[in-house]
Short mmCIF file of the C-alpha atoms (twelve columns), coordinates in Angstrom:
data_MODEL
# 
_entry.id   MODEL 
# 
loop_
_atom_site.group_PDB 
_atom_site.id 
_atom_site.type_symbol 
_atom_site.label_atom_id 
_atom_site.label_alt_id 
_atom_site.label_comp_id 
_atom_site.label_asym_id 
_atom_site.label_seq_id 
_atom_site.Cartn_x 
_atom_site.Cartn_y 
_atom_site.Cartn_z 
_atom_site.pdbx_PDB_model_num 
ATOM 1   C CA . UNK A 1   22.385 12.961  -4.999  1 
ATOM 2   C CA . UNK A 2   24.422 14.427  -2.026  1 
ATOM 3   C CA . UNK A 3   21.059 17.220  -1.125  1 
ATOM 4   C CA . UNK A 4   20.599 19.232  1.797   1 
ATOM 5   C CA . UNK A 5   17.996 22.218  2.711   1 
ATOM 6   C CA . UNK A 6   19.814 25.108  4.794   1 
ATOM 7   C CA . UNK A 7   16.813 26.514  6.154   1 
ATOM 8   C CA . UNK A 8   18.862 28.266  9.237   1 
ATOM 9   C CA . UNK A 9   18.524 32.421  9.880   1 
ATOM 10  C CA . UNK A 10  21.915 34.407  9.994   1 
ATOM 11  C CA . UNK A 11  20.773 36.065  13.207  1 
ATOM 12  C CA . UNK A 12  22.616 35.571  16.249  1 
ATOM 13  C CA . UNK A 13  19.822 35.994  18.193  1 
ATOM 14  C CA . UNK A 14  18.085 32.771  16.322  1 
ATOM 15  C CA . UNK A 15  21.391 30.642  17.196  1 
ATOM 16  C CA . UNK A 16  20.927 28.199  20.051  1 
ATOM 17  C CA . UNK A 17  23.203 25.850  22.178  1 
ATOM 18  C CA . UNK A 18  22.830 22.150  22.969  1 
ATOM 19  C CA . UNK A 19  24.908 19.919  25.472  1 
ATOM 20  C CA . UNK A 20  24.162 17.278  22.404  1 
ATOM 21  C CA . UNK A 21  27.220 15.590  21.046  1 
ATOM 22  C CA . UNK A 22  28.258 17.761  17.906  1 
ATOM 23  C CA . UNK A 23  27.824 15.513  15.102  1 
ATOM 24  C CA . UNK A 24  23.908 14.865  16.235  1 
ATOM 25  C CA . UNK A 25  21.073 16.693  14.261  1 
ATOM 26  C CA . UNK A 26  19.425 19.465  15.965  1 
ATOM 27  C CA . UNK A 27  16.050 19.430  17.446  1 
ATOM 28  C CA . UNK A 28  13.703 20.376  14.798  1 
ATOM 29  C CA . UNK A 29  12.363 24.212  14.417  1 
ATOM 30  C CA . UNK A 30  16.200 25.394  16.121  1 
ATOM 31  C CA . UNK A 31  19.368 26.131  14.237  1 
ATOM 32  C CA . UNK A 32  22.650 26.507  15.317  1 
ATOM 33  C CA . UNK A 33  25.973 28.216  14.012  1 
ATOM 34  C CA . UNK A 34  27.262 25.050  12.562  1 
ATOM 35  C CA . UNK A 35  24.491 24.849  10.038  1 
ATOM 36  C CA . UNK A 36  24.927 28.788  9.135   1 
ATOM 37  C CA . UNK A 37  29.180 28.096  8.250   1 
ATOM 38  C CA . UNK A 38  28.190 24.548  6.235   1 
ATOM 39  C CA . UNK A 39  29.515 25.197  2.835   1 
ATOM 40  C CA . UNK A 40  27.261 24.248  0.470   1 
ATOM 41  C CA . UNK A 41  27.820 24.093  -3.839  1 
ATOM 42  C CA . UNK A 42  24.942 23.996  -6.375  1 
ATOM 43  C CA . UNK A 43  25.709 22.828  -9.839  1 
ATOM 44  C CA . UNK A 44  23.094 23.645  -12.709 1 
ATOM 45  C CA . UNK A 45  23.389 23.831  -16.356 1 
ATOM 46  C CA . UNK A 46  20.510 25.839  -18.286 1 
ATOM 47  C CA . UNK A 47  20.946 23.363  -20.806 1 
ATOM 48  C CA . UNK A 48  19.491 20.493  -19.294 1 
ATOM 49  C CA . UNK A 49  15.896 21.277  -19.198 1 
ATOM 50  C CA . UNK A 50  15.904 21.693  -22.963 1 
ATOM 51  C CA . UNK A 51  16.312 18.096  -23.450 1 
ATOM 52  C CA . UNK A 52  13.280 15.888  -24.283 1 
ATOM 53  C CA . UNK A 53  12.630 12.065  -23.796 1 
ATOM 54  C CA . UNK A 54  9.316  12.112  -26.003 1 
ATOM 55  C CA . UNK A 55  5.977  12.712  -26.228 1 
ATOM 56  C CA . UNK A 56  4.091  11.017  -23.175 1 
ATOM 57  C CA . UNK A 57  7.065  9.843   -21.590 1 
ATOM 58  C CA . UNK A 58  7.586  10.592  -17.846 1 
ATOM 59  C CA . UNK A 59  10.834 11.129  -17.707 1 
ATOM 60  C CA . UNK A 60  10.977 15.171  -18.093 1 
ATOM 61  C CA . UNK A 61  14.338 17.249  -17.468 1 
ATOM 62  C CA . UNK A 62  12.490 20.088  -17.991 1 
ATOM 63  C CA . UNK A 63  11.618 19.744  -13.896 1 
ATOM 64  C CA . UNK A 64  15.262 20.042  -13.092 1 
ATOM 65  C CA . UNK A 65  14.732 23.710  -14.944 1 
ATOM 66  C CA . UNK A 66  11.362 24.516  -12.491 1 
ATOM 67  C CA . UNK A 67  13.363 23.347  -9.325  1 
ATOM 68  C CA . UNK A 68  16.259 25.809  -10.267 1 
ATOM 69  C CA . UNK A 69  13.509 28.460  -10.487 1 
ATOM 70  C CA . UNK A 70  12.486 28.013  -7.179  1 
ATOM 71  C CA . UNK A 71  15.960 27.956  -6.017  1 
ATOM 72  C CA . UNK A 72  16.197 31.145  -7.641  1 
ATOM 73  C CA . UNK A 73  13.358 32.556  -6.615  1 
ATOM 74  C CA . UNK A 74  13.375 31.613  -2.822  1 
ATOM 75  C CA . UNK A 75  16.851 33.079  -2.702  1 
ATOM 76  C CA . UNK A 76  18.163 29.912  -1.920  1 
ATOM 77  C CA . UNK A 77  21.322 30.074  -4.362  1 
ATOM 78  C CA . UNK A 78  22.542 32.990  -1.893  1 
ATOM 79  C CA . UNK A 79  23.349 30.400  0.645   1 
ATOM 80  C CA . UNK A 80  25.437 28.050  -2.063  1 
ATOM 81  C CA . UNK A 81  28.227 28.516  -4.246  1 
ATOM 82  C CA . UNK A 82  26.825 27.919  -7.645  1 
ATOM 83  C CA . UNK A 83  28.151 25.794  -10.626 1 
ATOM 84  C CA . UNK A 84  28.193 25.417  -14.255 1 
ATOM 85  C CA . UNK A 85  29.519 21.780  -14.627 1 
ATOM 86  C CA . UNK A 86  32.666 21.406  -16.730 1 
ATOM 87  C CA . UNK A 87  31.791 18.609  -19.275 1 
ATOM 88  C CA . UNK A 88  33.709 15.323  -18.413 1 
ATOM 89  C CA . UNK A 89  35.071 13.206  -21.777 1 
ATOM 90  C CA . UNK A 90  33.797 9.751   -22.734 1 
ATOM 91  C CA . UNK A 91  36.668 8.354   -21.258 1 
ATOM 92  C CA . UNK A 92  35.754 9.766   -17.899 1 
ATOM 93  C CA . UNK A 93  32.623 7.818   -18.007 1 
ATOM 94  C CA . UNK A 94  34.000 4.449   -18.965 1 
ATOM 95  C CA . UNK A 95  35.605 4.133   -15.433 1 
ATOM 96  C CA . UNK A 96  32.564 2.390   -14.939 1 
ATOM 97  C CA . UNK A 97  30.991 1.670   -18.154 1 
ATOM 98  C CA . UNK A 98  32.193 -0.030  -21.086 1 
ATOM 99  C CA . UNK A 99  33.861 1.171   -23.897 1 
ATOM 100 C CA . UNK A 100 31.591 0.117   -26.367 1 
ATOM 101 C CA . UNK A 101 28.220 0.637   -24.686 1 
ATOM 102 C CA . UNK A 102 29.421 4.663   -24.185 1 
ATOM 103 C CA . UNK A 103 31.040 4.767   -27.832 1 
ATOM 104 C CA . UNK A 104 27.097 3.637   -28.509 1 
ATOM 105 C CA . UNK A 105 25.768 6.623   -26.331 1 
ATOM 106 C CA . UNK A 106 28.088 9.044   -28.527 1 
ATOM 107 C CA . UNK A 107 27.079 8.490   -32.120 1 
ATOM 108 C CA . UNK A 108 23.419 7.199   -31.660 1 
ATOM 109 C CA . UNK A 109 20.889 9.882   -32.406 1 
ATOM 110 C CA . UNK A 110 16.997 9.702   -33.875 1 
ATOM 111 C CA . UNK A 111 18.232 9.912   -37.937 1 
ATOM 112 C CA . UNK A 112 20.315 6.762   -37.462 1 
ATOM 113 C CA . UNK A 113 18.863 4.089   -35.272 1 
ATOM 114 C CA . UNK A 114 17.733 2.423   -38.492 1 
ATOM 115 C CA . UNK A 115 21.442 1.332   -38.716 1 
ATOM 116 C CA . UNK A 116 22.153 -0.065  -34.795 1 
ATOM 117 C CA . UNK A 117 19.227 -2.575  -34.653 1 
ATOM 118 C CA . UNK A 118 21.230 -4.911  -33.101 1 
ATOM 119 C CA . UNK A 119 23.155 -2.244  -30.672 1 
ATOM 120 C CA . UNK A 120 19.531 -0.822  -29.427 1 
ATOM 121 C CA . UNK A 121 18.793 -4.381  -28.697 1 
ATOM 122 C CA . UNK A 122 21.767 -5.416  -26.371 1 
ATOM 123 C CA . UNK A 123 22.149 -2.365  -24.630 1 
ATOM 124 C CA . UNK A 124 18.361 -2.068  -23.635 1 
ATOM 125 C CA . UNK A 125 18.242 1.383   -25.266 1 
ATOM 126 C CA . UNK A 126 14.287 1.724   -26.590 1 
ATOM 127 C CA . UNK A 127 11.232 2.321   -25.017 1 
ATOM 128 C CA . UNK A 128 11.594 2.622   -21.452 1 
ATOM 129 C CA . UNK A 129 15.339 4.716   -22.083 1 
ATOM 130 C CA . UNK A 130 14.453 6.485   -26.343 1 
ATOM 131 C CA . UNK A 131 17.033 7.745   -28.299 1 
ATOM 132 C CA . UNK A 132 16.601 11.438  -28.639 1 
ATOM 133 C CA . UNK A 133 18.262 14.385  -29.922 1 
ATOM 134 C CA . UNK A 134 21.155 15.048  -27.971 1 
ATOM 135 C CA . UNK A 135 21.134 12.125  -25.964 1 
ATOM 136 C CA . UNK A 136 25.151 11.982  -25.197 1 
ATOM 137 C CA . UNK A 137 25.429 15.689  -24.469 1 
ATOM 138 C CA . UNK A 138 22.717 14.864  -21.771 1 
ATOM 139 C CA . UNK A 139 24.191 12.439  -19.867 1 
ATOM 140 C CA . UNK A 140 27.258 14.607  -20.234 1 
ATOM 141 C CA . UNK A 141 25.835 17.191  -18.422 1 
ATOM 142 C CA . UNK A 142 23.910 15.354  -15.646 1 
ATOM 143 C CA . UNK A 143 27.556 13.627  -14.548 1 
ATOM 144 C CA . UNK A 144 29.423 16.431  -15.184 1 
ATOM 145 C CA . UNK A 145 27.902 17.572  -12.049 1 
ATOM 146 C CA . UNK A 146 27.710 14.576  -9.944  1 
ATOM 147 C CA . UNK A 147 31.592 14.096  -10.322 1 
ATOM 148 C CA . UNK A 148 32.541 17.852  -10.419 1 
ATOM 149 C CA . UNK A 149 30.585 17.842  -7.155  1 
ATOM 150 C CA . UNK A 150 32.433 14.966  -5.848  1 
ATOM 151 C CA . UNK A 151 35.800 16.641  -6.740  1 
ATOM 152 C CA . UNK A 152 34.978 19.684  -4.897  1 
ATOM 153 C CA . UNK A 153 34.225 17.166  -1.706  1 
ATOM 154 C CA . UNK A 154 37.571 15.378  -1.950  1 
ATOM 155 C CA . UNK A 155 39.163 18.785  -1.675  1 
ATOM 156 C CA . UNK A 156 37.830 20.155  1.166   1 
ATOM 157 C CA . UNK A 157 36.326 23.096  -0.648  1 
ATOM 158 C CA . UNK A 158 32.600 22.186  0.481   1 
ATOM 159 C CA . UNK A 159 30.618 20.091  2.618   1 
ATOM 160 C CA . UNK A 160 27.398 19.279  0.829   1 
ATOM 161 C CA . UNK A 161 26.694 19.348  -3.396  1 
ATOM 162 C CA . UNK A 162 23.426 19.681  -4.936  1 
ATOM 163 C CA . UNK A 163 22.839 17.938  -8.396  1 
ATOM 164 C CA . UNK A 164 19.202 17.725  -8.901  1 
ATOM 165 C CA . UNK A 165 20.013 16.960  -12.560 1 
ATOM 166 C CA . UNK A 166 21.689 13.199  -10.989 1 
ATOM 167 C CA . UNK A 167 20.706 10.384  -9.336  1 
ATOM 168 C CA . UNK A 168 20.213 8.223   -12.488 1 
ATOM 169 C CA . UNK A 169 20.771 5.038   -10.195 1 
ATOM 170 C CA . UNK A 170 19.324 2.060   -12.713 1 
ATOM 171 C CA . UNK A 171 21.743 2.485   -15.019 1 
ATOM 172 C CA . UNK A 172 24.848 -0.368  -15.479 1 
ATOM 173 C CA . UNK A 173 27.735 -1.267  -17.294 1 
ATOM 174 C CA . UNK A 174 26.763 -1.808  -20.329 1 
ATOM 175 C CA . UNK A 175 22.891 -1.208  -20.489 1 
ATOM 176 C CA . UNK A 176 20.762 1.238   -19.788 1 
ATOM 177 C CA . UNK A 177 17.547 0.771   -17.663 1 
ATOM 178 C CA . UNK A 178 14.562 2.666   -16.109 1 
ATOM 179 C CA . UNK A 179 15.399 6.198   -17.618 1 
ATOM 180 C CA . UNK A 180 18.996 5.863   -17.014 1 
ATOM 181 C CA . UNK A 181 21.980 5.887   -19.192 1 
ATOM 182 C CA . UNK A 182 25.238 6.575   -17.432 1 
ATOM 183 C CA . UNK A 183 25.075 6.256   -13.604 1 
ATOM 184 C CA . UNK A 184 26.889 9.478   -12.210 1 
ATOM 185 C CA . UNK A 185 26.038 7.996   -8.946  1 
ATOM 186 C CA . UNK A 186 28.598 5.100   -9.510  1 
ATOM 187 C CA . UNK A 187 30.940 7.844   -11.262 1 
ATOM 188 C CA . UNK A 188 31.401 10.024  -8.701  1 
ATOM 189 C CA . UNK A 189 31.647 7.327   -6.172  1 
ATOM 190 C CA . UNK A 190 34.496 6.098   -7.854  1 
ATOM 191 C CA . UNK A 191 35.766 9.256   -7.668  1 
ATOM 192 C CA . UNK A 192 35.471 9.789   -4.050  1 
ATOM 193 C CA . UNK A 193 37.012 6.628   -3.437  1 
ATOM 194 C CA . UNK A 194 39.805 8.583   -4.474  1 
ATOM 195 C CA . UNK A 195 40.513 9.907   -1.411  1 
ATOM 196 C CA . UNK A 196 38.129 7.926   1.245   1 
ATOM 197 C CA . UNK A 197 38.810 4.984   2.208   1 
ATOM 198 C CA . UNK A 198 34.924 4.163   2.528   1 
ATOM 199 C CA . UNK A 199 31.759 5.405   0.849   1 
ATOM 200 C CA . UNK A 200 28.457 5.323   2.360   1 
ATOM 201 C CA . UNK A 201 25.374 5.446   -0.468  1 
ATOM 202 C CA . UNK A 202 21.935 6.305   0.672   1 
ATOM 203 C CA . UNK A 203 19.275 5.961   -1.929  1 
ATOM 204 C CA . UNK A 204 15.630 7.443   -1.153  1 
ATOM 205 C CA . UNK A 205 14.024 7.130   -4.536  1 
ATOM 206 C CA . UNK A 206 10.812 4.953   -4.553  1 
ATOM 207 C CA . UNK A 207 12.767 2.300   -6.790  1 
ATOM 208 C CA . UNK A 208 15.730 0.105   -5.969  1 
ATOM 209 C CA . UNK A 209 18.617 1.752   -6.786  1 
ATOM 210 C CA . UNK A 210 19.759 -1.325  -8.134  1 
ATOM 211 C CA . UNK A 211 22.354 -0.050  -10.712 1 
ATOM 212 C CA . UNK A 212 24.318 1.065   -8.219  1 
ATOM 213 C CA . UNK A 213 24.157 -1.761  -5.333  1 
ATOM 214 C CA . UNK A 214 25.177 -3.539  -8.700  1 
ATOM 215 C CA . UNK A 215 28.026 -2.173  -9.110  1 
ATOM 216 C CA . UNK A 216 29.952 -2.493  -5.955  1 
ATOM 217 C CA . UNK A 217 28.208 -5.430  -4.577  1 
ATOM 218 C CA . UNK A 218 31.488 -7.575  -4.070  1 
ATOM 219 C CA . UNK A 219 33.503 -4.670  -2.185  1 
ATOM 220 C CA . UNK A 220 33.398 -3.434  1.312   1 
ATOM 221 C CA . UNK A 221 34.303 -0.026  0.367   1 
ATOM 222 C CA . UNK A 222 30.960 1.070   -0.545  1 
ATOM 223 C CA . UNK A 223 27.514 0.217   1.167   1 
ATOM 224 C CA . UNK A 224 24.603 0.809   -0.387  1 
ATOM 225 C CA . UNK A 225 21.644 1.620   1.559   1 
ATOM 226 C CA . UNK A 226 18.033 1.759   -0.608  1 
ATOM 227 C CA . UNK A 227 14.741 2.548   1.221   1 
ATOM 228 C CA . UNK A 228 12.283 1.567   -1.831  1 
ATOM 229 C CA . UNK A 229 8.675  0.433   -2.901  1 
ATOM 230 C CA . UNK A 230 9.311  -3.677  -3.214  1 
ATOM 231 C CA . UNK A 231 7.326  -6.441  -4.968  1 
ATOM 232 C CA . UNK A 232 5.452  -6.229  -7.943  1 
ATOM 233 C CA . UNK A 233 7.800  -2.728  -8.418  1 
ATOM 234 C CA . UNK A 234 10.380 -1.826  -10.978 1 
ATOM 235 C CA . UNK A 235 13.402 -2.445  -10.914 1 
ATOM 236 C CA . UNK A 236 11.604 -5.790  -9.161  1 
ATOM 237 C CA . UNK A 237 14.864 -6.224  -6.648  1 
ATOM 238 C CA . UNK A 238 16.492 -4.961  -3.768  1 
ATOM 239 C CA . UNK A 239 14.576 -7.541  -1.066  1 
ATOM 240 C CA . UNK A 240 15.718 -6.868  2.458   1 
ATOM 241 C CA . UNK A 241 17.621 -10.130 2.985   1 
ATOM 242 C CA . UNK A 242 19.972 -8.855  0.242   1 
ATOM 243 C CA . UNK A 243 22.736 -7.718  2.551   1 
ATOM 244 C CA . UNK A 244 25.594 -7.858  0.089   1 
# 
């Protein structure tokens, strides 16, 4: 997820200067006229907390729902631009994944897993990642905003996105892993590589992102830097000799 907190006052008064080069961060507790003009878009669908992994399992969308509330409720959406993703198709998601494992995604649901045994099995989809009602529509509309966000970057229309819905990093070609199913973070990658000529992905979550240092591990267009919990840790990789 591309996140940033604009805590900065509109008052002049509050604005200070700093010989500093201009592309440092500012001292802590100051804020300055560059953070007030940063153009910031949110994107959040009211959908997505109604979705459910199961009973006891700790995966819960319904989070991304309380975090919007606070949003709402701190006034923080007055200082973004605020979005209703636009649904990507399947097709848009097999940039990355494969054709088959996202055909999969589409038609599984709860009433028919009896009949993909053998799909359930090769694309890791069970325990750790359960079908549920509306599964597909789900991932839908967690990359929906990670690559609508990504758009708006590669035209100049904004300089930070907020998707607290993405950042589904474990997720690979053909398999899903550790909550994951489609990996908008590899998705809208590719689609900044649209227009950059280099991508630079930070990862702060307590687990590898291994999905995604995965999936451009051969090219020297994107680096993937992971700060993680490592050893006896899901996903279990991501030692720091790994240097791609």
């Amino acid at each position: 997820n591309n996140n940033n907190n604009n805590n900065s006052d509109n008052n002049d008064n509050n604005t200070t200067t700093s010989s500093r080069d201009s592309n440092s961060l500012p001292a802590p507790g100051t804020t300055t006229t560059s953070l007030n003009q940063r153009r910031v878009s949110y994107f959040y669908d009211a959908e997505i907390g109604n979705y459910h992994y199961g009973q006891g399992h700790p995966m819960k969308p319904h989070r991304i729902r309380m975090t919007h509330n606070l949003v709402v409720n701190y006034g923080l959406y007055r200082r973004m631009e605020v979005f209703r993703p636009r649904l990507v198709s399947p097709t848009a998601m097999t940039r990355f994944h494969s054709d088959d494992y996202i055909n999969f995604l589409k038609v599984i649901s709860p009433d028919n897993m009896q009949d993909y045994i053998r799909q359930l099995q090769r694309f890791n989809v069970g325990e750790d990642c359960p079908v549920f009602d509306g599964l597909f529509e789900f991932c839908q509309l967690y990359t929906s905003g990670s690559i609508g966000g990504a758009a708006r970057l590669n035209e100049n229309r904004v300089d930070v996105v907020i998707n607290y819905a993405g950042g589904l990093h474990h997720a690979k070609r053909a398999e899903a892993s550790g909550f994951c199913y489609v990996n908008d973070c590899v998705l809208a990658i590719l689609e900044l590589l649209k227009k950059h000529e280099r991508v630079l992905y930070i990862d702060i979550d307590i687990h590898h992102g291994d999905g995604v240092e995965e999936a451009f591990y051969t090219t020297n267009r994107v680096m993937t830097v992971s700060f993680h919990k490592f050893g006896e840790y899901f996903p279990g990789t991501g030692d720091v000799h790994d240097v791609g």
